[in-house]
Short mmCIF file of the C-alpha atoms (twelve columns), coordinates in Angstrom:
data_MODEL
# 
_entry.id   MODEL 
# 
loop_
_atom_site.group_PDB 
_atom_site.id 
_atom_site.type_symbol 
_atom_site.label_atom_id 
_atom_site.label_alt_id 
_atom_site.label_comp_id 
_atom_site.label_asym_id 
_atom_site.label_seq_id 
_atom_site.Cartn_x 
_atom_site.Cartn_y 
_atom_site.Cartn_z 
_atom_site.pdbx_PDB_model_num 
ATOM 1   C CA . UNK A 1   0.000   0.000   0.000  1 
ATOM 2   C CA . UNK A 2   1.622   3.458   -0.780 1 
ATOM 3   C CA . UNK A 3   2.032   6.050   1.454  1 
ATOM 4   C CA . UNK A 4   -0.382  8.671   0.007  1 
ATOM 5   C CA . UNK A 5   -3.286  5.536   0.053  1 
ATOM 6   C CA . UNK A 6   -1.948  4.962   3.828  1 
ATOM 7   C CA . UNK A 7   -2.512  8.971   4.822  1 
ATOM 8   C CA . UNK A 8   -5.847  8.421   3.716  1 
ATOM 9   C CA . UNK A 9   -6.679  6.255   5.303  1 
ATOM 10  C CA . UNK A 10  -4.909  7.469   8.429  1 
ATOM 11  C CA . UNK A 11  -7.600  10.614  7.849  1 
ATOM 12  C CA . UNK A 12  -10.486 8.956   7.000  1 
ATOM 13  C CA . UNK A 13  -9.974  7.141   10.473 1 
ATOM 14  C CA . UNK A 14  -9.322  10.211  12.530 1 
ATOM 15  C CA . UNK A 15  -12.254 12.235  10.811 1 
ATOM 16  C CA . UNK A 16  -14.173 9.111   11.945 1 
ATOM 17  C CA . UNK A 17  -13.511 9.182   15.242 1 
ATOM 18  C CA . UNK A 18  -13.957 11.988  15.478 1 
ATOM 19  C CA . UNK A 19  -17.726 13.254  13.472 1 
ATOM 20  C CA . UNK A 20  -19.166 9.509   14.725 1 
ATOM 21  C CA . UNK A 21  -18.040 10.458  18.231 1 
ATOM 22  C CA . UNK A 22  -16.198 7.094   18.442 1 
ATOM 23  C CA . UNK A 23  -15.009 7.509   22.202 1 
ATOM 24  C CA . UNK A 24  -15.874 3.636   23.354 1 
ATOM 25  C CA . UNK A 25  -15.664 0.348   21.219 1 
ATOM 26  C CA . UNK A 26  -15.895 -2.720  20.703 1 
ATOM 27  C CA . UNK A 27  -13.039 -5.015  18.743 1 
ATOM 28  C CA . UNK A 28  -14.092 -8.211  17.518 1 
ATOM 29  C CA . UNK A 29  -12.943 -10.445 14.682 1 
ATOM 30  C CA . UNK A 30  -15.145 -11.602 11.673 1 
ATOM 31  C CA . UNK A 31  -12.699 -13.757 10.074 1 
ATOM 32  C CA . UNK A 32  -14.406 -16.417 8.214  1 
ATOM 33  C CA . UNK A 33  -17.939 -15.528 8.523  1 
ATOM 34  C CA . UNK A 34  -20.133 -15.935 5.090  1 
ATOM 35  C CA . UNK A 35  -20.921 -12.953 3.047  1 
ATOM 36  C CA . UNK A 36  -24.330 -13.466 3.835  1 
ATOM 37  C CA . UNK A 37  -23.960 -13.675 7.758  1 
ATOM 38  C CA . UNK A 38  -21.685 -10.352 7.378  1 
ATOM 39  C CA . UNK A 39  -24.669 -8.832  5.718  1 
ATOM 40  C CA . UNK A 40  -26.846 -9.407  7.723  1 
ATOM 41  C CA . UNK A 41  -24.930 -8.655  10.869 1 
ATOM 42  C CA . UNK A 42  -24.420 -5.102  9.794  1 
ATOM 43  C CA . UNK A 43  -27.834 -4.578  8.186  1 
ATOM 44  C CA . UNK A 44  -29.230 -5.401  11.528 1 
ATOM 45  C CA . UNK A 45  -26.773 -3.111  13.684 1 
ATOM 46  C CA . UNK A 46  -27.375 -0.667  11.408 1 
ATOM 47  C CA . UNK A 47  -30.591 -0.494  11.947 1 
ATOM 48  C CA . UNK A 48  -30.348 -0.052  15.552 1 
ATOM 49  C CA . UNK A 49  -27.478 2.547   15.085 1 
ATOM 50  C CA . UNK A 50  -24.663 0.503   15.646 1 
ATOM 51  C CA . UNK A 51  -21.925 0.255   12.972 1 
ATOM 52  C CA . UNK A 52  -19.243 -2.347  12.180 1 
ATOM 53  C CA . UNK A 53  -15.434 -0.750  10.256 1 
ATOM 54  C CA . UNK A 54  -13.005 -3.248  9.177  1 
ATOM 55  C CA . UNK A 55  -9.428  -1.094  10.082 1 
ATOM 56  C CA . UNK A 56  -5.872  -1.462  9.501  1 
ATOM 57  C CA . UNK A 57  -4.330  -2.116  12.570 1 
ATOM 58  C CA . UNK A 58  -1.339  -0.569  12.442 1 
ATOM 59  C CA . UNK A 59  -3.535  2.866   11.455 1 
ATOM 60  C CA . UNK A 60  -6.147  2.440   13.228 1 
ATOM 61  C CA . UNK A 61  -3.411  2.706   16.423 1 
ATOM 62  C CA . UNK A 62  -2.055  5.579   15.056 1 
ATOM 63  C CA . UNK A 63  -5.563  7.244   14.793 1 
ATOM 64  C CA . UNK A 64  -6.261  6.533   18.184 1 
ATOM 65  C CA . UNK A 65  -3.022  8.112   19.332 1 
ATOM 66  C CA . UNK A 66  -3.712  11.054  18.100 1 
ATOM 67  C CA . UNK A 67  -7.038  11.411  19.678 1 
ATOM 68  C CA . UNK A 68  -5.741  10.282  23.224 1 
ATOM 69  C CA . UNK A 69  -6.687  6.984   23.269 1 
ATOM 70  C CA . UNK A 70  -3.663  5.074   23.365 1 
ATOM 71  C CA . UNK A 71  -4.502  2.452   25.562 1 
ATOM 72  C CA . UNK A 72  -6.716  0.365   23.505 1 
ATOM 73  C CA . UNK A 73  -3.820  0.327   20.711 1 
ATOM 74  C CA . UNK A 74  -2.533  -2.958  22.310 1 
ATOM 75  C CA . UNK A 75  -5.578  -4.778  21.558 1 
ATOM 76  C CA . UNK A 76  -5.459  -4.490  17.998 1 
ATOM 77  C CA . UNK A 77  -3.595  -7.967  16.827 1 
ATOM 78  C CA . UNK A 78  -4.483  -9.876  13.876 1 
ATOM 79  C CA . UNK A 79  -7.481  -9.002  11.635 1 
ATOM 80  C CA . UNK A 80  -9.846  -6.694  13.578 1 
ATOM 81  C CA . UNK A 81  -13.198 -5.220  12.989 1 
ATOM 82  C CA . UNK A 82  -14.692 -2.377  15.512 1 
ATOM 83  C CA . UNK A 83  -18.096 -1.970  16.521 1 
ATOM 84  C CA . UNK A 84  -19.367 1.035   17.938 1 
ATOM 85  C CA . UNK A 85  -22.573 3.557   17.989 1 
ATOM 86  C CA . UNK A 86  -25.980 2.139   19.836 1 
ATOM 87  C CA . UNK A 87  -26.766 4.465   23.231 1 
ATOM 88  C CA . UNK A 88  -24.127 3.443   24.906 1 
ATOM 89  C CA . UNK A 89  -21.241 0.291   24.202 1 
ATOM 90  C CA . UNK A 90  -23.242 -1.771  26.911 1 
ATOM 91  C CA . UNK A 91  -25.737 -1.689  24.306 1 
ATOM 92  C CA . UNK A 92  -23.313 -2.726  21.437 1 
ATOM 93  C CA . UNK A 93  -21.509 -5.845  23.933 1 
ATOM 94  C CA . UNK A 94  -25.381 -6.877  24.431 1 
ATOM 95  C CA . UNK A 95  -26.117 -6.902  21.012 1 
ATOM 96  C CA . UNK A 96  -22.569 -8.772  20.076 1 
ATOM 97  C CA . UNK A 97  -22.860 -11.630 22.584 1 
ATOM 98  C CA . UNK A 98  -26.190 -12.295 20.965 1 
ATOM 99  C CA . UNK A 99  -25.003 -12.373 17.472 1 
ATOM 100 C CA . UNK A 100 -22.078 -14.989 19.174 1 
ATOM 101 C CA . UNK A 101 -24.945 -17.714 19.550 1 
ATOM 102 C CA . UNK A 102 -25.869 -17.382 15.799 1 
ATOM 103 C CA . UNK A 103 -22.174 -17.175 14.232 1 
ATOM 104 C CA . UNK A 104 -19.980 -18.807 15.279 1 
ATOM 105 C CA . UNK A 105 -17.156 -17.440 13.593 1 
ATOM 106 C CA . UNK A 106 -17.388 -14.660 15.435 1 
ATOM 107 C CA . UNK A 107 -14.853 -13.675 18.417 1 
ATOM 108 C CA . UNK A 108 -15.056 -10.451 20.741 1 
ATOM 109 C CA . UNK A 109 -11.487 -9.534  21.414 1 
ATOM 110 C CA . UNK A 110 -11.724 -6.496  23.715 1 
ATOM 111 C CA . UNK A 111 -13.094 -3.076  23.762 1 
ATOM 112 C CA . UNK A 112 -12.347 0.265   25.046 1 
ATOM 113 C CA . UNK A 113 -14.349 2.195   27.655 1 
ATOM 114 C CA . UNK A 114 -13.448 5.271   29.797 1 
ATOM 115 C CA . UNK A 115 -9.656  5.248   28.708 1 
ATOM 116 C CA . UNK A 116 -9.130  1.914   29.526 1 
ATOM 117 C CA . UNK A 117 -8.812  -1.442  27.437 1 
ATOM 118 C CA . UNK A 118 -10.493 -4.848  28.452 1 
ATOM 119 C CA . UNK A 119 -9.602  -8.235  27.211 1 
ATOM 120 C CA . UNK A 120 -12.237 -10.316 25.817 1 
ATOM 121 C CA . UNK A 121 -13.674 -11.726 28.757 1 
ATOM 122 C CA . UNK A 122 -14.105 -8.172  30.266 1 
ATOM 123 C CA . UNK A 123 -15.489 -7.144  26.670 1 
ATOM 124 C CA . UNK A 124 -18.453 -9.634  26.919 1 
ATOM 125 C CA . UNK A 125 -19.126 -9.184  30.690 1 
ATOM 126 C CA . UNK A 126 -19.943 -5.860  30.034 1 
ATOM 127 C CA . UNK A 127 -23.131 -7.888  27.815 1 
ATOM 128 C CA . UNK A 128 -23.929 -8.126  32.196 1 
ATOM 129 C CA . UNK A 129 -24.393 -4.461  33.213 1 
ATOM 130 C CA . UNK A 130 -27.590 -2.607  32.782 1 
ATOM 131 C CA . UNK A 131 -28.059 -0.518  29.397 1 
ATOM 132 C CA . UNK A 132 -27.995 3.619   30.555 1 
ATOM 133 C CA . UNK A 133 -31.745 3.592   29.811 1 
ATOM 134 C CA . UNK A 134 -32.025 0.913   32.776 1 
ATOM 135 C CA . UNK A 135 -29.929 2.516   35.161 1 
ATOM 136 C CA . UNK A 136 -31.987 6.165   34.116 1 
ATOM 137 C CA . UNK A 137 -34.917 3.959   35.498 1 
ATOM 138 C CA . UNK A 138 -33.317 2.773   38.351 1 
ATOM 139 C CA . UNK A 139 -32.037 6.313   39.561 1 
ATOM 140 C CA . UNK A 140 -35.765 7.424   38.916 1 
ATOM 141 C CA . UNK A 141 -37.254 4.823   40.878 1 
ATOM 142 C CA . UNK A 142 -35.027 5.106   43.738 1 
ATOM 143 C CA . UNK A 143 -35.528 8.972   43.691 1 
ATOM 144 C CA . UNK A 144 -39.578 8.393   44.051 1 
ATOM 145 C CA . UNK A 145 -39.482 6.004   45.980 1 
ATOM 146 C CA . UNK A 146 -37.952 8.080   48.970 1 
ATOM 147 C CA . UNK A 147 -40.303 10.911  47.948 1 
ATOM 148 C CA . UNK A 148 -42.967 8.092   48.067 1 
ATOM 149 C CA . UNK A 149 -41.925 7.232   51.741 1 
ATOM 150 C CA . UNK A 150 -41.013 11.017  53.276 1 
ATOM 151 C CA . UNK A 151 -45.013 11.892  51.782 1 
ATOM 152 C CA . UNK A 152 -46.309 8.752   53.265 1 
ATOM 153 C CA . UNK A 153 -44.627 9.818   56.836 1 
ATOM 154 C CA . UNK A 154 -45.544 13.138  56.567 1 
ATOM 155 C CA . UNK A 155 -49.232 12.394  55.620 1 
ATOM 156 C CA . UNK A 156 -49.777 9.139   58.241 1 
ATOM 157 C CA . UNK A 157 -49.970 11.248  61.194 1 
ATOM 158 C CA . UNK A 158 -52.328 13.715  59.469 1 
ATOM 159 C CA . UNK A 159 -54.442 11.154  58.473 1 
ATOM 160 C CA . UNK A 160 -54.630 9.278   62.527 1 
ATOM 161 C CA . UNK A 161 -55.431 12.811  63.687 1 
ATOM 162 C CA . UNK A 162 -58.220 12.923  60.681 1 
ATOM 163 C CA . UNK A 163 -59.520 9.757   61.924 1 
ATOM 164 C CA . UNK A 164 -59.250 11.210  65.382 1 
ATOM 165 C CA . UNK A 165 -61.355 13.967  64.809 1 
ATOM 166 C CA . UNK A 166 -64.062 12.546  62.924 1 
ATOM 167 C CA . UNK A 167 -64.720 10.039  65.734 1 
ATOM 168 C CA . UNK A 168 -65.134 12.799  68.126 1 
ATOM 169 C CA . UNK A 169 -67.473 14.918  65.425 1 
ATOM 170 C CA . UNK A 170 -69.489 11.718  65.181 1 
ATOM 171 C CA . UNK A 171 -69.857 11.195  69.364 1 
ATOM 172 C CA . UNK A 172 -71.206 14.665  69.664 1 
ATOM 173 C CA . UNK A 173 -73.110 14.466  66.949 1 
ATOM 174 C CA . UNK A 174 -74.819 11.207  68.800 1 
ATOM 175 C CA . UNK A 175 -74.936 13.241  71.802 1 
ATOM 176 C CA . UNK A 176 -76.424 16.315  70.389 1 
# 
């Protein structure tokens, strides 16, 4: 490959990374899988907003060097493919460790999160963790349920005393 094709593609990468936003990935290999399983792997992460780009290592490092993220450059060995995009890369590790089960071809080398790289096995554990729209949910439901609890303190008394005075309204009432 010459060296003007290699700045290009040295570019392209860096103007990727940078107008997609790439900041956390995931690197898997597709090495052997059918034409028609690749297909339709990216057809359907596409259509959930996740994307799939087949790199040149040795570029791809450089790229990420010159954006900061060093650290995941040592995970880059052998032919690699990265996946990125969806809400969050929890979402793209789910979505991956399902697409394991139907091709088997398939192998999740690591991924990059937060400035840090994790080897495979960290890579698909992170298929465990909530998705941010689950944790948004959780925080939420925590948050009302204390309100929940602080009103139901704050009304229980009111309502004993309501009781309270009601019986007494209805004994002089039976008096009068």
């Amino acid at each position: 490959m010459s060296k003007s094709v290699k700045d290009m593609l040295l570019q392209d990468f860096e103007q990727r990374i940078v107008s997609e936003n790439i900041d956390s990935f995931l690197i898997i290999n597709t090495k052997g899988i059918s034409g028609k399983d690749n297909n339709r792997l990216r057809g359907e992460l596409k259509a959930k907003g996740m994307r799939l780009l087949v790199v040149r290592n040795s570029l791809f490092r450089r790229a990420l060097a010159s954006r900061g993220m060093e650290a995941a450059g040592s995970l880059f060995t052998g032919p690699c493919t990265v996946a990125y995009g969806g809400d969050s890369i929890i979402d793209v590790a789910k979505e991956m460790t399902g697409w394991l089960k139907k091709i088997k071809e398939l192998e999740i080398r690591g991924a990059y999160l937060d400035g840090s790289a994790l080897d495979g096995g960290g890579a698909e554990a992170l298929a465990q963790m909530p998705t941010r729209a689950e944790l948004l949910g959780q925080v939420v439901m925590r948050i009302l349920s204390a309100g929940a609890r602080v009103a139901g303190a704050i009304a229980g008394p009111g309502g004993v005393i309501a009781g309270c005075v009601k019986t007494l309204s209805d004994v002089d009432k039976e008096a009068a």
